[in-house]
C-alpha positions, 0 to 999 in steps of 0.5 A: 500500500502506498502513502497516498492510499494510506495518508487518503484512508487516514484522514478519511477514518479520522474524519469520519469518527470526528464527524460522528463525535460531533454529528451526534449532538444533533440528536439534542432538540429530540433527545434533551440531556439530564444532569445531577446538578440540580439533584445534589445538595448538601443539607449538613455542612459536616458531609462531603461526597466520597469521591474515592467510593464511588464506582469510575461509572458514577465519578463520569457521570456525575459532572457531566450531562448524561442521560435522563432518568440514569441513576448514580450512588453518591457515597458521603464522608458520614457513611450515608449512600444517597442515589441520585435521579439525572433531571432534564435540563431545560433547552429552549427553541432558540437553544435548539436551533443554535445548536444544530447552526453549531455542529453543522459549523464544526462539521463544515470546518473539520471537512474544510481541514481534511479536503486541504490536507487531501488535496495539497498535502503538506506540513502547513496543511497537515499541522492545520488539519492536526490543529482543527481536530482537537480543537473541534471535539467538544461534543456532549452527546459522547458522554450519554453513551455505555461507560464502556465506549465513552471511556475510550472516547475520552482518552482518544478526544484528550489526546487530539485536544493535547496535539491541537496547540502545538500544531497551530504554532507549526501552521503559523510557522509554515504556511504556505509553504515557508522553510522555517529557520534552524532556530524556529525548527528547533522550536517547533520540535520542542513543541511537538515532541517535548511539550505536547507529550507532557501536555497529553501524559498531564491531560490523561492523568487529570482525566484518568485519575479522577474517573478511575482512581478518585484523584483530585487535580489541585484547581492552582495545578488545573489554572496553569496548565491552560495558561501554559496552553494559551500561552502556546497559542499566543506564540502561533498568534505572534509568529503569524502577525510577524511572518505577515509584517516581515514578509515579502509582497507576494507573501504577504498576500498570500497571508492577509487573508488568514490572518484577518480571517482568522482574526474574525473566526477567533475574536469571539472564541477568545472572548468567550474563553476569557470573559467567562472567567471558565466559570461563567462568573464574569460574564453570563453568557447563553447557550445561544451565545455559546453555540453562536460563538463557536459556529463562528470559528468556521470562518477561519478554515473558509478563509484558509481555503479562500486563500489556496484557491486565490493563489491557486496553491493546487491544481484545480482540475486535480481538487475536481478529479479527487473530490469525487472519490474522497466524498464516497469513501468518506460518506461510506465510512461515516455511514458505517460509523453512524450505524455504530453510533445508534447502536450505542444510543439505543443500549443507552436508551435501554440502560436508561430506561430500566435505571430510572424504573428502578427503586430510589432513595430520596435526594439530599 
C-alpha cells in the first residue's frame, strides 16, 4: 500500500469518527440531556461526597450531562449512600436551533481541514488539519453513551485536544509553504515532541485519575496548565502577525487573508474563553451565545481555503478529479460509523430506561 492510499484512508477514518463525535449532538432538540446538578445538595455542612467510593461509572457521570432518568450512588464522608435521579435540563427553541447552526459549523470546518490536507498535502496543511481536530471535539452527546465506549472516547478526544496547540504554532510557522529557520525548527520540535507529550501524559492523568482512581487535580495545578496552553497559542498568534509584517509582497498576500480571517473566526472564541472567567462568573453568557460563538470559528478554515484557491496553491482540475472519490469513501465510512453510533444510543436508551424504573432513595 502506498502513502497516498494510506495518508487518503487516514484522514478519511479520522474524519469520519470526528464527524460522528460531533454529528451526534444533533440528536439534542429530540433527545434533551439530564444532569445531577440540580439533584445534589448538601443539607449538613459536616458531609462531603466520597469521591474515592464511588464506582469510575458514577465519578463520569456525575459532572457531566448524561442521560435522563440514569441513576448514580453518591457515597458521603458520614457513611450515608444517597442515589441520585439525572433531571432534564431545560433547552429552549432558540437553544435548539443554535445548536444544530453549531455542529453543522464544526462539521463544515473539520471537512474544510481534511479536503486541504487531501488535496495539497503538506506540513502547513497537515499541522492545520492536526490543529482543527482537537480543537473541534467538544461534543456532549459522547458522554450519554455505555461507560464502556465513552471511556475510550475520552482518552482518544484528550489526546487530539493535547496535539491541537502545538500544531497551530507549526501552521503559523509554515504556511504556505515557508522553510522555517534552524532556530524556529528547533522550536517547533520542542513543541511537538517535548511539550505536547507532557501536555497529553498531564491531560490523561487529570482525566484518568479522577474517573478511575478518585484523584483530585489541585484547581492552582488545573489554572496553569491552560495558561501554559494559551500561552502556546499566543506564540502561533505572534509568529503569524510577524511572518505577515516581515514578509515579502507576494507573501504577504498570500497571508492577509488568514490572518484577518482568522482574526474574525477567533475574536469571539477568545472572548468567550476569557470573559467567562471558565466559570461563567464574569460574564453570563447563553447557550445561544455559546453555540453562536463557536459556529463562528468556521470562518477561519473558509478563509484558509479562500486563500489556496486565490493563489491557486493546487491544481484545480486535480481538487475536481479527487473530490469525487474522497466524498464516497468518506460518506461510506461515516455511514458505517453512524450505524455504530445508534447502536450505542439505543443500549443507552435501554440502560436508561430500566435505571430510572428502578427503586430510589430520596435526594439530599
Amino acid at each position: 500500500m502506498n502513502k497516498a492510499v494510506v495518508r487518503t484512508l487516514f484522514v478519511i477514518v479520522f474524519t469520519s469518527i470526528a464527524i460522528v463525535i460531533n454529528a451526534s449532538d444533533l440528536t439534542l432538540p429530540w433527545h434533551p440531556y439530564g444532569s445531577f446538578t440540580n439533584s445534589l445538595s448538601i443539607s449538613r455542612h459536616s458531609e462531603q461526597i466520597d469521591i474515592r467510593r464511588m464506582t469510575p461509572a458514577d465519578r463520569f457521570a456525575l459532572g457531566r450531562v448524561t442521560s435522563i432518568g440514569r441513576v448514580i450512588s453518591v457515597p458521603l464522608t458520614s457513611g450515608r449512600v444517597v442515589t441520585l435521579v439525572a433531571r432534564p435540563l431545560n433547552r429552549t427553541a432558540a437553544d435548539n436551533i443554535t445548536d444544530i447552526i453549531e455542529v453543522l459549523a464544526t462539521l463544515a470546518y473539520l471537512l474544510i481541514a481534511a479536503a486541504l490536507v487531501l488535496l495539497r498535502p503538506a506540513p502547513a496543511t497537515w499541522a492545520f488539519y492536526v490543529f482543527s481536530y482537537g480543537f473541534c471535539l467538544f461534543a456532549a452527546t459522547p458522554n450519554t453513551w455505555p461507560f464502556s465506549v465513552a471511556l475510550p472516547l475520552q482518552i482518544f478526544v484528550t489526546i487530539a485536544t493535547s496535539l491541537s496547540p502545538a500544531a497551530f504554532t507549526s501552521f503559523t510557522m509554515r504556511f504556505p509553504d515557508a522553510l522555517p529557520s534552524r532556530p524556529m525548527r528547533a522550536f517547533e520540535r520542542g513543541f511537538l515532541f517535548a511539550w505536547t507529550p507532557i501536555l497529553t501524559a498531564w491531560s490523561l492523568f487529570a482525566a484518568l485519575g479522577f474517573e478511575l482512581g478518585g484523584i483530585t487535580v489541585p484547581n492552582a495545578a488545573v489554572t496553569a496548565v491552560d495558561i501554559a496552553v494559551d500561552a502556546v497559542f499566543a506564540c502561533g498568534i505572534a509568529i503569524l502577525l510577524a511572518r505577515y509584517a516581515t514578509a515579502a509582497v507576494e507573501t504577504r498576500n498570500r497571508l492577509r487573508w488568514v490572518v484577518v480571517g482568522f482574526a474574525i473566526a477567533y475574536i469571539p472564541f477568545l472572548v468567550l474563553t476569557f470573559g467567562s472567567g471558565g466559570d461563567g462568573s464574569i460574564v453570563p453568557f447563553t447557550p445561544v451565545v455559546i453555540n453562536l460563538c463557536q459556529a463562528w470559528e468556521v470562518i477561519a478554515p473558509i478563509a484558509l481555503a479562500y486563500t489556496v484557491l486565490k493563489h491557486r496553491l493546487f491544481d484545480v482540475r486535480f481538487v475536481l478529479s479527487r473530490a469525487l472519490m474522497y466524498a464516497v469513501l468518506m460518506s461510506l465510512t461515516v455511514g458505517a460509523l453512524a450505524l455504530v453510533d445508534g447502536a450505542f444510543h439505543a443500549g443507552s436508551k435501554r440502560r436508561a430506561s430500566r435505571s430510572s424504573s428502578s427503586s430510589r432513595s430520596p435526594s439530599l
